[in-house]
C-alpha positions in Angstrom: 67.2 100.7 50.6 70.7 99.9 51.5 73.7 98.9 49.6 73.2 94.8 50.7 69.9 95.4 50.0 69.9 96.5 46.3 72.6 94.2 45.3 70.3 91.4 46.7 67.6 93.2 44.6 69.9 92.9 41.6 70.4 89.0 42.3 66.7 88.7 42.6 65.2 90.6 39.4 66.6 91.1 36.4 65.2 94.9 36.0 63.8 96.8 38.8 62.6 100.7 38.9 61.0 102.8 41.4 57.7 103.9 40.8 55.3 106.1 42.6 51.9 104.9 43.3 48.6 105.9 45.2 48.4 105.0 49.0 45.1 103.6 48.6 46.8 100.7 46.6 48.6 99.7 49.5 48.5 97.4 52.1 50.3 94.9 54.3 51.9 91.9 52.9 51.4 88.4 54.8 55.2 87.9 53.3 56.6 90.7 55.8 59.0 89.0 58.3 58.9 90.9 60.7 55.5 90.3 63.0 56.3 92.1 66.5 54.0 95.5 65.8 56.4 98.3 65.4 57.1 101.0 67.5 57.9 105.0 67.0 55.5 105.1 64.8 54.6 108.7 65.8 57.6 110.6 65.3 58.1 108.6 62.1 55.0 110.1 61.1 55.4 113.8 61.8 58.7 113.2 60.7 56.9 112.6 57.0 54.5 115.0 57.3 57.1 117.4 57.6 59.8 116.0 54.9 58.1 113.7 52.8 58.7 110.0 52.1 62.4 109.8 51.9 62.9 106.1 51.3 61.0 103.6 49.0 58.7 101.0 50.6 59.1 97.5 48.7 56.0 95.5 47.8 54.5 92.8 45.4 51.4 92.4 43.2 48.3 91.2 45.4 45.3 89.7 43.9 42.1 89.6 46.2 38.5 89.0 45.6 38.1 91.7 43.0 40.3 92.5 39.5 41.7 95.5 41.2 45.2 94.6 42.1 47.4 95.5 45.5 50.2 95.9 46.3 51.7 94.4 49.4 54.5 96.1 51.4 56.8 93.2 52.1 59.5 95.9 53.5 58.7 99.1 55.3 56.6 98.2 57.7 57.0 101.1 60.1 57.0 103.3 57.2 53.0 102.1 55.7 52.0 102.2 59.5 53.1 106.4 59.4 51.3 107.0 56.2 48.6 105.1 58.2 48.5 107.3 60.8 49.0 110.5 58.8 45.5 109.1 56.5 44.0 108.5 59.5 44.4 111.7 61.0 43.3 113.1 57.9 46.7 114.7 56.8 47.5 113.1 53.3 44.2 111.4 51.1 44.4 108.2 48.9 46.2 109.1 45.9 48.9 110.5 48.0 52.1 109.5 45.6 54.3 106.7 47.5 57.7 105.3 45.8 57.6 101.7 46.0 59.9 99.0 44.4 57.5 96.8 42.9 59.3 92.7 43.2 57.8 89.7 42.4 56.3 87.6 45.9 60.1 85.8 46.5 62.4 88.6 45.6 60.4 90.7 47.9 60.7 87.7 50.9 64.3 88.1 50.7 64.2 92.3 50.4 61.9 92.2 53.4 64.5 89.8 55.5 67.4 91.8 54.4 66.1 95.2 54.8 64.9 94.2 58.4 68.5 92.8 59.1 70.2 95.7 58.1 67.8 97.6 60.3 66.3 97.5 63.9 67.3 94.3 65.0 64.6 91.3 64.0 63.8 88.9 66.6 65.1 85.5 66.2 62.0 83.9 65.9 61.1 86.3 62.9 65.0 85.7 61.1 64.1 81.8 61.5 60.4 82.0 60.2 61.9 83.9 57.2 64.5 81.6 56.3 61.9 78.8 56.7 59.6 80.4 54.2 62.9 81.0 51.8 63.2 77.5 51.9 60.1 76.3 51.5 59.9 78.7 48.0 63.0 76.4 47.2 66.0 77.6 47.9 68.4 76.0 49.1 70.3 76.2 52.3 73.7 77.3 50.9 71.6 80.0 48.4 70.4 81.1 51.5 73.4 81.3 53.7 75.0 82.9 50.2 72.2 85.9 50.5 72.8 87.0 53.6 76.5 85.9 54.0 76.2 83.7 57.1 77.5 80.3 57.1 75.0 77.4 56.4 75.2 75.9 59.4 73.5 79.5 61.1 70.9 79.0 58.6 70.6 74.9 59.5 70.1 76.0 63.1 67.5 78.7 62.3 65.4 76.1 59.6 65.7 73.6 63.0 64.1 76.8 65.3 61.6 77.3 62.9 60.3 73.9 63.3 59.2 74.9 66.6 55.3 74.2 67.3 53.8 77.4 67.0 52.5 77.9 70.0 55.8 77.9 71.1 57.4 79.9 68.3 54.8 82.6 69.4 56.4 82.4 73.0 59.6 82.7 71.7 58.8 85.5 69.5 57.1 87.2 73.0 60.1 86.4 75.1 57.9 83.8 77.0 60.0 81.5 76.3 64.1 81.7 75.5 66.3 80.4 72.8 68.4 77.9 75.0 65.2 76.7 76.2 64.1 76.6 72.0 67.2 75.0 71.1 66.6 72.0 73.8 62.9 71.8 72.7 63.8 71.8 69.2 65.5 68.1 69.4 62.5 66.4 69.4 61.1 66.9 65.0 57.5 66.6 65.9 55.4 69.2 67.5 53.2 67.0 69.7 56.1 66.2 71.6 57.6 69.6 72.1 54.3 70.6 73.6 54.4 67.9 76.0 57.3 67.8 77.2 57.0 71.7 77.8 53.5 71.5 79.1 54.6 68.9 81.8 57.7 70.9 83.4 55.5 73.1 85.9 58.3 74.0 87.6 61.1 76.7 86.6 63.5 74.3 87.2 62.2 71.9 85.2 62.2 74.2 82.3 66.2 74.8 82.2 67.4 73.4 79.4 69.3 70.6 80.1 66.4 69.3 82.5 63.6 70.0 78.9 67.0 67.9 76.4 66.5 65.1 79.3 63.0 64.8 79.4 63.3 64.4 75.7 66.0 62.0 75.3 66.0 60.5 78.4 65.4 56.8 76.7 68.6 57.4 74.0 72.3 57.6 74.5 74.7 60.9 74.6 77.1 59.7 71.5 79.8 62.6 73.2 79.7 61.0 76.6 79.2 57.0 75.7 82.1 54.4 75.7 79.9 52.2 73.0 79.3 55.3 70.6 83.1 56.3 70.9 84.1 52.6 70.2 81.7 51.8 67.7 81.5 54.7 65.9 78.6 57.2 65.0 79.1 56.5 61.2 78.9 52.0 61.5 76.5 52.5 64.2 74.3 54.9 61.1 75.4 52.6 58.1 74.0 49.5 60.2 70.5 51.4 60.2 70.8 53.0 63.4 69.0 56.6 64.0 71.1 59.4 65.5 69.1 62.4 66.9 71.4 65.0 65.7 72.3 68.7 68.1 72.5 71.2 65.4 73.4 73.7 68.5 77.1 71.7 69.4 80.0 72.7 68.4 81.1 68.8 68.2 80.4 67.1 65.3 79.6 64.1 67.0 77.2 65.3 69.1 73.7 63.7 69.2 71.7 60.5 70.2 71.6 57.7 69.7 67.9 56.2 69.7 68.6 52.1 69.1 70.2 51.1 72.3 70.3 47.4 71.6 71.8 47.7 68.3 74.7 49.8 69.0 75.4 47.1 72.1 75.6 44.4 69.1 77.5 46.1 67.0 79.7 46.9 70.2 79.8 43.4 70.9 80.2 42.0 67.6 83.7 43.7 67.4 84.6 42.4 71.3 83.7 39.0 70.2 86.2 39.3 67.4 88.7 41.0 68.9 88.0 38.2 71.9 88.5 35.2 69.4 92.3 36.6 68.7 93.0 36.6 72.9 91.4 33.1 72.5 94.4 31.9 70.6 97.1 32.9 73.0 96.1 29.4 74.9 93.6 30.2 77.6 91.3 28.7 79.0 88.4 31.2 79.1 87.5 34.9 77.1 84.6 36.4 78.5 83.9 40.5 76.8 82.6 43.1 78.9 80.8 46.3 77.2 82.2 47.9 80.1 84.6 47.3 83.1 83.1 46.0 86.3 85.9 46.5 89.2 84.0 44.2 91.6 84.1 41.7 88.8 87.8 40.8 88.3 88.7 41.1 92.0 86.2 38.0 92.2 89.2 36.1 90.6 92.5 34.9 91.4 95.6 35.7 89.4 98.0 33.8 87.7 101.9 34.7 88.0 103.5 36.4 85.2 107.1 37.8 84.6 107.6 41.1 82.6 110.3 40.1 79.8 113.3 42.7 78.7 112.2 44.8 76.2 114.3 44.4 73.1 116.3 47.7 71.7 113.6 48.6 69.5 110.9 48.1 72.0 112.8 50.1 74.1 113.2 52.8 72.0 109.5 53.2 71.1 108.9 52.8 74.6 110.8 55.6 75.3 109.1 57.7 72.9 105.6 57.1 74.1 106.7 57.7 77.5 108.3 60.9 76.6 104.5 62.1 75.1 103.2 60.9 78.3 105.2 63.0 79.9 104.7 66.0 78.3 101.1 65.6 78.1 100.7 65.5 81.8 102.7 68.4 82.1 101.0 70.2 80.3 97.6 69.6 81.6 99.4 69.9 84.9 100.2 73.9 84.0 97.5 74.4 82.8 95.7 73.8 86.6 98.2 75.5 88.0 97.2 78.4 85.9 95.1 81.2 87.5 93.9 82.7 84.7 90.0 82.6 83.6 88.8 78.8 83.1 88.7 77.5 79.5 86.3 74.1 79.1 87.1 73.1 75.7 91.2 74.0 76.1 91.0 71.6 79.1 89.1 68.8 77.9 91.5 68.7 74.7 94.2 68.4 77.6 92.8 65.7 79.6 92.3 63.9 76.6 95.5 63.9 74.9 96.8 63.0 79.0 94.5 60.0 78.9 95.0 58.6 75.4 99.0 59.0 76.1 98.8 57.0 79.2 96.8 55.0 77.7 99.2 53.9 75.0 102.2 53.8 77.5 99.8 51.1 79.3 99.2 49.2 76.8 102.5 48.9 75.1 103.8 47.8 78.7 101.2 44.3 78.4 103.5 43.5 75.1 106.2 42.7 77.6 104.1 40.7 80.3 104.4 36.8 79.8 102.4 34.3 81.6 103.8 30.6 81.7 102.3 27.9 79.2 100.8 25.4 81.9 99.1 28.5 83.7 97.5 29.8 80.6 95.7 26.8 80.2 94.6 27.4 83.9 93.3 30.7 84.1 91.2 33.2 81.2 91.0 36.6 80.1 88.6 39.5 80.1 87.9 41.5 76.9 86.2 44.9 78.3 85.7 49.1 77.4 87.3 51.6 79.3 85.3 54.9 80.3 86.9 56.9 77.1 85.6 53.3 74.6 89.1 52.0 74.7 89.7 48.6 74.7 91.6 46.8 77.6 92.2 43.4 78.2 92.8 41.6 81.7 94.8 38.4 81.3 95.8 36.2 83.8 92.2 35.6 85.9 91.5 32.6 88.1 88.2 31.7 88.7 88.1 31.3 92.4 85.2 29.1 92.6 87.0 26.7 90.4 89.9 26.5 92.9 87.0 26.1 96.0 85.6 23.5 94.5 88.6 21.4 94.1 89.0 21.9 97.8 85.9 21.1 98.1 86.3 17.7 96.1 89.1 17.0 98.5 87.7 17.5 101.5 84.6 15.6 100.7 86.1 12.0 100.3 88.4 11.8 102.9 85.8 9.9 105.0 82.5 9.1 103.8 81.1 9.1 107.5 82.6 12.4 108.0 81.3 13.5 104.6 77.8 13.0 105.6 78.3 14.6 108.9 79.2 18.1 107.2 76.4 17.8 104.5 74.1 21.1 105.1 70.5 20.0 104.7 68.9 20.7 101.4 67.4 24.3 101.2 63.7 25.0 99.5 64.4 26.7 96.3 63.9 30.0 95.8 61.8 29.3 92.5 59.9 25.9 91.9 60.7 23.8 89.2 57.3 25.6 87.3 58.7 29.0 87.4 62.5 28.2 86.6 61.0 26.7 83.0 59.0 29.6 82.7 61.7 31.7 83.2 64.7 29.7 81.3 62.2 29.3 78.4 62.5 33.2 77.9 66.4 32.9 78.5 66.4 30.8 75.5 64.0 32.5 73.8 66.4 35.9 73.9 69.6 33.1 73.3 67.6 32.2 70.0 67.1 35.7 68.6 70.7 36.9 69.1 72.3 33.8 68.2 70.2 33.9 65.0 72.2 36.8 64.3 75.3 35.9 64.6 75.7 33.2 61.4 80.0 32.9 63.1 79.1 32.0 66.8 75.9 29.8 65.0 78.8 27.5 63.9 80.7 27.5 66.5 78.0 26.7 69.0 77.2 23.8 67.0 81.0 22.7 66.2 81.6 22.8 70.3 78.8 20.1 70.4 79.8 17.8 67.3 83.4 17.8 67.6 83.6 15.4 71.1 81.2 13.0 69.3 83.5 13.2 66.0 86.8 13.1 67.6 85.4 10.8 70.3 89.7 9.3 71.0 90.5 13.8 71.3 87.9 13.9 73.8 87.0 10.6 75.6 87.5 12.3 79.2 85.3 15.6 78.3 81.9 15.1 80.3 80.3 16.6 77.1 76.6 18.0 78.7 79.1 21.1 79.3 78.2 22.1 75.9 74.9 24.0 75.0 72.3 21.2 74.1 71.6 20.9 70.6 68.9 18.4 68.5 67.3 18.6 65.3 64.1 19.3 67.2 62.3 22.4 67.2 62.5 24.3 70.6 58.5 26.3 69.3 56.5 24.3 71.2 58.5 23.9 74.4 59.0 27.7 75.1 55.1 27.9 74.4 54.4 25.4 76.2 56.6 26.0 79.1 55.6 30.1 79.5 52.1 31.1 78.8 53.1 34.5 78.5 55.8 33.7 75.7 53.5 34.8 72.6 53.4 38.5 74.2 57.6 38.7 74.9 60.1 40.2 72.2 62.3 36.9 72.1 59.1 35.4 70.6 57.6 38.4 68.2 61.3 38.8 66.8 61.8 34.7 66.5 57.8 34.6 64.6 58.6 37.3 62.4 61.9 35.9 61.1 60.3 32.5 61.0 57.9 33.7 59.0 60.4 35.2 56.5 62.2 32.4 55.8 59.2 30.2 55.4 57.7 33.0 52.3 61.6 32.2 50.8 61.7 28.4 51.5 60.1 26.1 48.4 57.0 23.8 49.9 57.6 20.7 48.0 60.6 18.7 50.3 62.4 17.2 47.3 63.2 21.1 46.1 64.8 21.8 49.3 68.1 20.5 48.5 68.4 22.3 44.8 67.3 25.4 46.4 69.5 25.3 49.1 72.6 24.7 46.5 71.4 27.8 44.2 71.6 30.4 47.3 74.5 32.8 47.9 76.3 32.8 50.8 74.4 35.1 52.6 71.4 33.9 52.4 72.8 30.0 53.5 75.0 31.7 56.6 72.1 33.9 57.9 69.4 30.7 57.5 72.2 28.5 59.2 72.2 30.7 62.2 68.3 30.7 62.2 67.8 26.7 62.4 70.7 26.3 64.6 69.4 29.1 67.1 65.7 27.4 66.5 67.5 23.9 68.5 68.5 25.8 71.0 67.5 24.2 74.3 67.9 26.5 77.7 64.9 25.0 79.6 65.7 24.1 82.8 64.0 22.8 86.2 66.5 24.5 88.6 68.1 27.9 89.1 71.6 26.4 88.2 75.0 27.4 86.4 73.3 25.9 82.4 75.3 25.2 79.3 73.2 28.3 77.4 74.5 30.6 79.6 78.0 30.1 77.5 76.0 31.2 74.5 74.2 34.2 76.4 77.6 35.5 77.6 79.5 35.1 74.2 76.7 37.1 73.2 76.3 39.5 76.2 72.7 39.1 75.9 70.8 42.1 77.5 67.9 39.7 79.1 66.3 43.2 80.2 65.6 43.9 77.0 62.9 40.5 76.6 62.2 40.4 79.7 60.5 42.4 82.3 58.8 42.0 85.7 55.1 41.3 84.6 52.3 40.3 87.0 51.7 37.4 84.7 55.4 36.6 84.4 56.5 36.3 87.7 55.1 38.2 90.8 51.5 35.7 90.4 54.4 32.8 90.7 56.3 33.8 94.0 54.8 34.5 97.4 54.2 37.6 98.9 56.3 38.2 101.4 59.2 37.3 97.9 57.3 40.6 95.9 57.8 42.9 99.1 61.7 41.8 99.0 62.1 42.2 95.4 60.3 46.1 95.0 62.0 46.6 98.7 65.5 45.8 97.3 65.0 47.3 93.7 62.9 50.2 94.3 62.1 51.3 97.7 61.5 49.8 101.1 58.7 52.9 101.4 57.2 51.7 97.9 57.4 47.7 99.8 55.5 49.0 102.4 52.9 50.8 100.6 52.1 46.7 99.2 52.1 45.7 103.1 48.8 45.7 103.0 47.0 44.4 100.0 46.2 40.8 98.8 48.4 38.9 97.2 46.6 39.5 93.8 46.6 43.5 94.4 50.2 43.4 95.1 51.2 41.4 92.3 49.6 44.3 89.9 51.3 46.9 92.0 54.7 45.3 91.6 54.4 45.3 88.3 53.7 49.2 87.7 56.5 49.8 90.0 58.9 47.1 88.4 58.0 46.7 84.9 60.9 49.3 83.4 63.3 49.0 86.6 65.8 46.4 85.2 65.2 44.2 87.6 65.9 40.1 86.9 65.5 37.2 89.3 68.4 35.4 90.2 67.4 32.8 87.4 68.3 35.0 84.6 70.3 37.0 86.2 72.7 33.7 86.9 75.2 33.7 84.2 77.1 30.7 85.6 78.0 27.3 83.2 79.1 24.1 84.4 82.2 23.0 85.8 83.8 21.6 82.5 84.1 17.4 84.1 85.9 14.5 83.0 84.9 10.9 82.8 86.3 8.0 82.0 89.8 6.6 82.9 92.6 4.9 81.1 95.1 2.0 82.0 97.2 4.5 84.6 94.2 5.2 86.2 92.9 2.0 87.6 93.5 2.0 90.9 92.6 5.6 91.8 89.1 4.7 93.6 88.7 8.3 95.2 89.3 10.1 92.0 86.6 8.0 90.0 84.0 8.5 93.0 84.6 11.7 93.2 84.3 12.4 89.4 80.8 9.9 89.3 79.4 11.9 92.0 80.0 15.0 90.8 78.3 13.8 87.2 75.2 12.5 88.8 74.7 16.2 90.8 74.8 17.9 87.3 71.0 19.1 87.1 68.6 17.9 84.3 68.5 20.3 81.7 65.3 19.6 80.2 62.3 17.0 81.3 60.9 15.9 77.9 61.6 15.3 74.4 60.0 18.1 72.0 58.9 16.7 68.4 60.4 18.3 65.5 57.8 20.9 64.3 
């Protein structure tokens, strides 16, 4: 053997000797690594017959059906298939005299992988299989990795081939399949689905291997690429519970999956919101968070002026400095395009993103020296959003332009009431009944309720926006108060039962039941304990039972595809209503006309895939729709609507008295606010 191989012997065994032994004893070892048949077997052969054995074969003790005990070559594979040969052509007999180095069944795993390293070059899926078996005996990965002096992260990746089904490990091992195309497959843990996802690409193209890592993580999010993962963060995104789906085969740390979608958007949003609540206290009006930046958005809205102050010496001076880095960092990424030497990926993403995060910080140091007037503020809001690279910017200084039309439109309106009524547009048919709009706001509040539950802060605050009018009734005598959220100690259960018959199938409801259903195994039966047991709980527990009862009241049922209160709560929230609701026959396409379900797969899938619903009955294309719509993201205008109320003012003091248009104008306005909900629910 060679020198790597004895010392690894010596590691292995505490004493070891050559001895010589009949052929007859002899036969293959399931423990060889090595399972591709070997060639040159031939010339090894006359090569013996002519000079003898010249190097030990390695085996281990083999007991079979009988006493009589084996040996199995574990190393010197080629070299038992010669003597085979040679016995077969009746050139040497049975108690021809082999030297053999006689290990126990794991040292000679480990000789048999060494040995076969140091020689004809293994094939990978061999190397893998043996370091799987290695493992499996018990060692660990850095023993491992110590044996054969690789690093452990060569041995991870080999462990992670291994796991290949082995039906694919046997294509791997016949070149049938390649180890790109094995290190894509291998991302998915359990064999079924490596299979499948292999068995369905029938084309070659569908076999490359970033078309096979697609197919398998098309559902999850790249953490490398994602603004969320980048701003989150892959470790509070894991210690929150959150599954990654690791890439052994990157040279980024970072790199992998992630497989909960909704909870890295809370957690993404839970940090916005807070982050939101300290642009709150500047004074405006408004904060809405974005998870990402949406250009069409903000040039919706007006602007408010705003004057950029002198920096002071200091400011300047830092300024300066950042500028500087800016500078340089740009430069550098500019020689580096002007270079025409061979392209280098990794040097110029490391450029482009010490470019963007020094512009970056030039940017936002420059918004310390913006200053908007005090009056304005109070006018005008502020977007809290994610940039591309999961920075985070803020937009000050917005003017919702509806706000200003609809002053105009106030305006207008009352200079004549004859005039008025001339330029009145007649009343449109709404695009959804009454019926349908409560079936669909029921699952708006539904998905309200399960992520306000959540969030024990906005809970409070929610509740606090709709107490402290009543409270500090002389603060707030001219607030029209049905702006807020509408909140009773009654039990919203029934009502979103009642109001969608498809509610006990939806995710709002299943989550809402199952947390229900928890607290009601913690909470004591008999009503006079309530109040003890409520005193004896930690703060946890209170907060997080809080946020449950007050979400519970929440009522977002409405008769009318309208700007509503809860949408306030939904956008604090950024509430993903695609994730609780989807386009269902039963949900919505039985509920709308026909001609509606050939607009709504026209404009959200195809006007080919419309067409091909031409044709059927109503009831047919319903079903249709639904195949084609259920995972499309789709959302009718009712929950896709985000709008709240105007915030209105009632009421009028002694300085008002004689302004007649004003109070008209305000009473109007009140009465055209639409009626939230149409009956009183009992407390459950």
């Amino acid at each position: 053997m060679g020198k790597q191989a004895s010392e690894v012997v010596a590691i292995c065994a505490d004493t070891v000797q050559i001895q010589y032994v009949a052929y007859s004893k002899l036969t293959l070892s399931p423990l060889n690594v090595r399972k591709k048949a070997p060639t040159g077997v031939e010339a090894l052969a006359a090569t013996i017959a002519e000079k003898g054995l010249m190097q030990n074969l390695v085996a281990h003790e083999m007991k079979g059906r009988t006493q009589e005990v084996r040996l199995g070559v574990c190393a010197g594979q080629r070299r038992l298939a010669a003597l085979d040969l040679l016995f077969a052509q009746g050139r040497i007999g049975n108690e021809y005299q082999v030297p053999v180095l006689i290990l126990t069944e794991g040292e000679a795993l480990a000789a048999s992988l060494i040995e076969n390293r140091e020689r004809e070059a293994m094939h990978i899926a061999d190397e893998c299989v043996a370091f799987r078996l290695l493992a499996e005996e018990g060692r660990s990965v850095a023993h491992i990795a110590t044996l054969f002096a690789v690093a452990e992260l060569a041995v991870r990746r080999a462990l992670k081939i291994a796991n290949l089904a082995p039906a694919l490990l046997d294509m791997l091992r016949e070149d049938r399949l390649d180890y790109e195309q094995a290190k894509s497959l291998v991302l998915a843990d359990d064999h079924a689905t490596q299979e499948r996802i292999w068995n369905d690409a029938v084309n070659a193209w569908q076999r490359r291997p970033g078309e096979l890592r697609a197919a398998i993580t098309h559902e999850e999010i790249d953490a490398r690429t994602s603004a969320l993962a980048q701003f989150v963060g892959i470790d509070a995104y894991e210690a929150a519970g959150g599954r990654v789906r690791r890439d052994l085969f990157s040279d980024d740390e970072d790199a992998g999956y992630i497989e909960d979608a909704p909870l890295l958007h809370r957690l993404a949003s839970e940090r916005l919101i807070e982050l939101s609540q300290k642009v709150a206290a500047e004074g405006w009006a408004w904060v809405e968070i974005r998870t990402r930046y949406e250009p069409t958005e903000v040039m919706r809205h007006g602007r408010i002026a705003s004057t950029t102050r002198k920096p002071t010496k200091k400011e300047k001076a830092e300024l300066a400095e950042l500028s500087a880095t800016r500078d340089a960092a740009q430069a550098e990424l500019d020689a580096y395009y002007d270079d025409d030497g061979e392209p280098d990926e990794a040097r110029q993403e490391l450029l482009e993103a010490a470019a963007n995060a020094a512009t970056y910080a030039v940017d936002q140091y420059a918004e310390r020296l913006e200053t908007f007037d005090a009056e304005d503020i109070k006018q005008a809001g502020a977007y809290v959003y994610l940039d591309d690279d999961g920075r985070v910017c803020i937009e000050r200084g917005l003017v919702r332009r509806e706000t200003t039309l609809g002053v105009t439109r106030s305006t207008a309106s009352y200079s004549g009431s004859e005039k008025a009524g001339e330029m009145r547009a007649p009343k449109e048919r709404p695009l959804h009944g009454e019926k349908l709009c409560k079936r669909l706001t029921a699952h708006r509040t539904a998905a309200v309720q399960v992520e306000l539950a959540l969030q024990p802060g906005v809970a409070l605050a929610v509740l606090m926006q709709r107490m402290i009018p009543v409270v500090f009734d002389d603060l707030y005598t001219r607030t029209h108060i049905d702006h807020a959220v509408q909140i009773n100690v009654h039990s919203m259960r029934n009502a979103l039962v009642s109001s969608a018959d498809d509610m006990a199938e939806s995710v709002a409801w299943k989550e809402l039941e199952a947390e229900r259903t928890k607290w009601a195994q913690m909470l004591p039966r008999p009503a006079d304990e309530l109040l003890p047991w409520l005193l004896q709980q930690d703060t946890d527990v209170m907060s997080n039972l809080f946020a449950f009862c007050v979400a519970a009241t929440v009522d977002g049922i409405c008769v009318a595809d309208c700007p509503h209160p809860v949408n306030e709560v939904a956008n604090t929230l950024a509430v993903d209503f695609t994730r609780y609701w989807k386009p269902t026959r039963v949900g919505y396409f039985e509920h709308v006309s026909k001609d509606r379900i050939l607009a709504v797969v026209g404009q959200s899938i195809s006007q080919q895939a419309a067409g091909e619903l031409r044709g059927m009955k109503k009831g047919d294309a319903a079903a249709a729709a639904e195949r084609r719509m259920s995972d499309s993201g789709w959302l009718p205008e009712v929950l896709s609507n985000r709008a709240v109320p105007e915030r209105m003012t009632y009421g009028w003091g002694e300085d008002d008295e004689g302004d007649d248009d004003a109070k008209a104008a305000s009473n109007e306005a009140s009465d055209a606010q639409p009626e939230y909900g149409e009956e009183e629910v009992g407390t459950d």
